[in-house]
C-alpha positions as CSV (number, residue, x, y, z in Angstrom):
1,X,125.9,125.9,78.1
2,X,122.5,127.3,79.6
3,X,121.1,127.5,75.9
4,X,122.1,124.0,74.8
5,X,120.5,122.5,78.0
6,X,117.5,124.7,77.2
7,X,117.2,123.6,74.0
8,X,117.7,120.2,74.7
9,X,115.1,120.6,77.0
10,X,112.5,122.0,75.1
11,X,113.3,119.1,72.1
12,X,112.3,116.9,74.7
13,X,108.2,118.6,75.8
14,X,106.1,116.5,73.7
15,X,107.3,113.2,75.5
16,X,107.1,115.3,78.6
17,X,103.5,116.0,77.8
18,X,102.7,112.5,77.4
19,X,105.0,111.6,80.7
20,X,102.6,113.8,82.1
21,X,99.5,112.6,81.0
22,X,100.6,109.4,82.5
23,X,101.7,111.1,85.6
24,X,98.3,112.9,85.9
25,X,96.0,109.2,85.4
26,X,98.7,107.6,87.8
27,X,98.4,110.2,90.2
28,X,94.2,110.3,90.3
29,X,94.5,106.1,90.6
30,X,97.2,106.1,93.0
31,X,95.3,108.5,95.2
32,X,91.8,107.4,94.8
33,X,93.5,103.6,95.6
34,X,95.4,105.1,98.6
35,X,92.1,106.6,99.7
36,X,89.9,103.8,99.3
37,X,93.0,101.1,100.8
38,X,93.1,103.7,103.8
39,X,89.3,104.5,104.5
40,X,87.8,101.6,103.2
41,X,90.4,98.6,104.3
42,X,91.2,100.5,107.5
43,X,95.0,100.5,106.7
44,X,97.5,102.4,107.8
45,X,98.5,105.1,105.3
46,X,102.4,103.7,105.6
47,X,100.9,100.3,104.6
48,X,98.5,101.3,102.2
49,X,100.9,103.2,100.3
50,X,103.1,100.0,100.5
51,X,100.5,97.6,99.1
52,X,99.5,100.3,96.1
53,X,102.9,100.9,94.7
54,X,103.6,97.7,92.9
55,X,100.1,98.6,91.1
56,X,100.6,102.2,90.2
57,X,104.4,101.0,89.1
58,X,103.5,98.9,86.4
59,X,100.7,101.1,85.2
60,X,103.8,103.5,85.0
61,X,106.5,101.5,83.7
62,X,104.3,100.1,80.3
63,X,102.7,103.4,79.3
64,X,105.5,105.1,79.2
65,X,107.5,102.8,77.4
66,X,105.2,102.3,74.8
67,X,103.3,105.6,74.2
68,X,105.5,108.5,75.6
69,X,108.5,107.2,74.6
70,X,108.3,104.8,72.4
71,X,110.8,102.7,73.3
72,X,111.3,99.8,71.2
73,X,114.5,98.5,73.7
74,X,114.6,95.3,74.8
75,X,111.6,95.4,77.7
76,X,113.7,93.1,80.4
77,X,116.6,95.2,80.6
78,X,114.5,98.8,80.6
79,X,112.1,96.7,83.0
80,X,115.6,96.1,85.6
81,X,116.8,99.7,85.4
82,X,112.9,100.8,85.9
83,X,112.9,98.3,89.0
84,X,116.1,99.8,89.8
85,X,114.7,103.5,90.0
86,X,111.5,102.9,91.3
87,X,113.0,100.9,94.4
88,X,115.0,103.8,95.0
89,X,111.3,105.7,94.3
90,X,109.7,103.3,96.7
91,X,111.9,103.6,99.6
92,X,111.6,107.3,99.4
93,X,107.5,107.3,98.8
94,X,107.6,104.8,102.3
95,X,109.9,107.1,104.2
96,X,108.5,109.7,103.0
97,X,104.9,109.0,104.4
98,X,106.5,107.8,107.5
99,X,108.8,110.5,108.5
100,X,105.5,113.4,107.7
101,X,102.3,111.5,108.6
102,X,103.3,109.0,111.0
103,X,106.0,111.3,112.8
104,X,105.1,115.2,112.0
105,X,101.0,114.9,112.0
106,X,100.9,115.7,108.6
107,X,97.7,114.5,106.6
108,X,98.3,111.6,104.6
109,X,96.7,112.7,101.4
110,X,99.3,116.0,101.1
111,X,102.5,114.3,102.4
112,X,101.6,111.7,99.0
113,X,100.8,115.0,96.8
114,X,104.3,116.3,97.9
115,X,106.1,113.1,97.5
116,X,104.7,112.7,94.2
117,X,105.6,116.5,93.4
118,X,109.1,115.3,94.3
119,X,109.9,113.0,92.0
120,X,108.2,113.9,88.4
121,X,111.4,116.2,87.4
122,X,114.1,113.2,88.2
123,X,111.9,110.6,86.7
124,X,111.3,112.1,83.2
125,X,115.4,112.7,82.5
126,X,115.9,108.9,83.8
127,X,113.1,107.8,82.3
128,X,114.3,109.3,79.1
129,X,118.1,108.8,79.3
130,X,118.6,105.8,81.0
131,X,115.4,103.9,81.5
132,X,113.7,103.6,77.9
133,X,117.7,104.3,76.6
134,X,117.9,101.7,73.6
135,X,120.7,99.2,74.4
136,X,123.3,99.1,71.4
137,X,125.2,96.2,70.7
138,X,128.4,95.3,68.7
139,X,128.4,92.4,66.4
């Protein structure tokens, strides 16, 4: 069992190298944006973080669909299960910077780099296998 997930995992490393391609460009815009929303605006890193998301989300959502995994599904219904997942992703990224910068001191920039850390592994096997999944239909 440990061999067939390996292997299934390994199938699967050139879409996780372009997944992370597109992790790495998100994660240098969604941290220069946090930066320049935090020192530049003057908002708070709970707010900034709030207002950057939706950006960074579609960035994330068309990339991937189209060059990593080159999904040719029907883009509404991948686009409601993406909402789906990064709602869940959202909630997390705004607790997440709540509950370490706001309540345990911690800086900002590494509670996001953390956050971030977090969710690459769970996003890549949704993203794969129920995201971009192509829907079948009977006729």
């Amino acid at each position: 069992m440990i061999k067939k997930l390996f292997l299934h995992l390994w199938s699967l490393r050139r879409e996780f190298v372009k997944y992370f391609v597109i992790g790495i460009s998100a994660f240098v815009l969604d941290m220069g944006t946090l930066y320049l929303l935090k020192q530049h605006l003057g908002l708070h890193p709970v707010l900034a973080v709030a207002v950057n998301q939706p950006f960074m989300l579609a960035y994330v959502f068309f990339f991937n669909k189209h060059w990593s995994f080159k999904s040719k599904g029907v883009t509404h219904q991948q686009m409601v299960r993406f909402v789906m997942l990064t709602g869940m992703n959202y909630a997390f990224a705004v607790g997440w910077m709540w509950i370490f910068s706001h309540q345990f001191g911690v800086h900002y920039m590494v509670a996001r780099i953390a956050n971030i850390g977090l969710a690459v592994g769970w996003n890549f096997l949704l993203y794969k296998h129920w995201v971009y999944q192509h829907e079948t239909r009977d006729t």
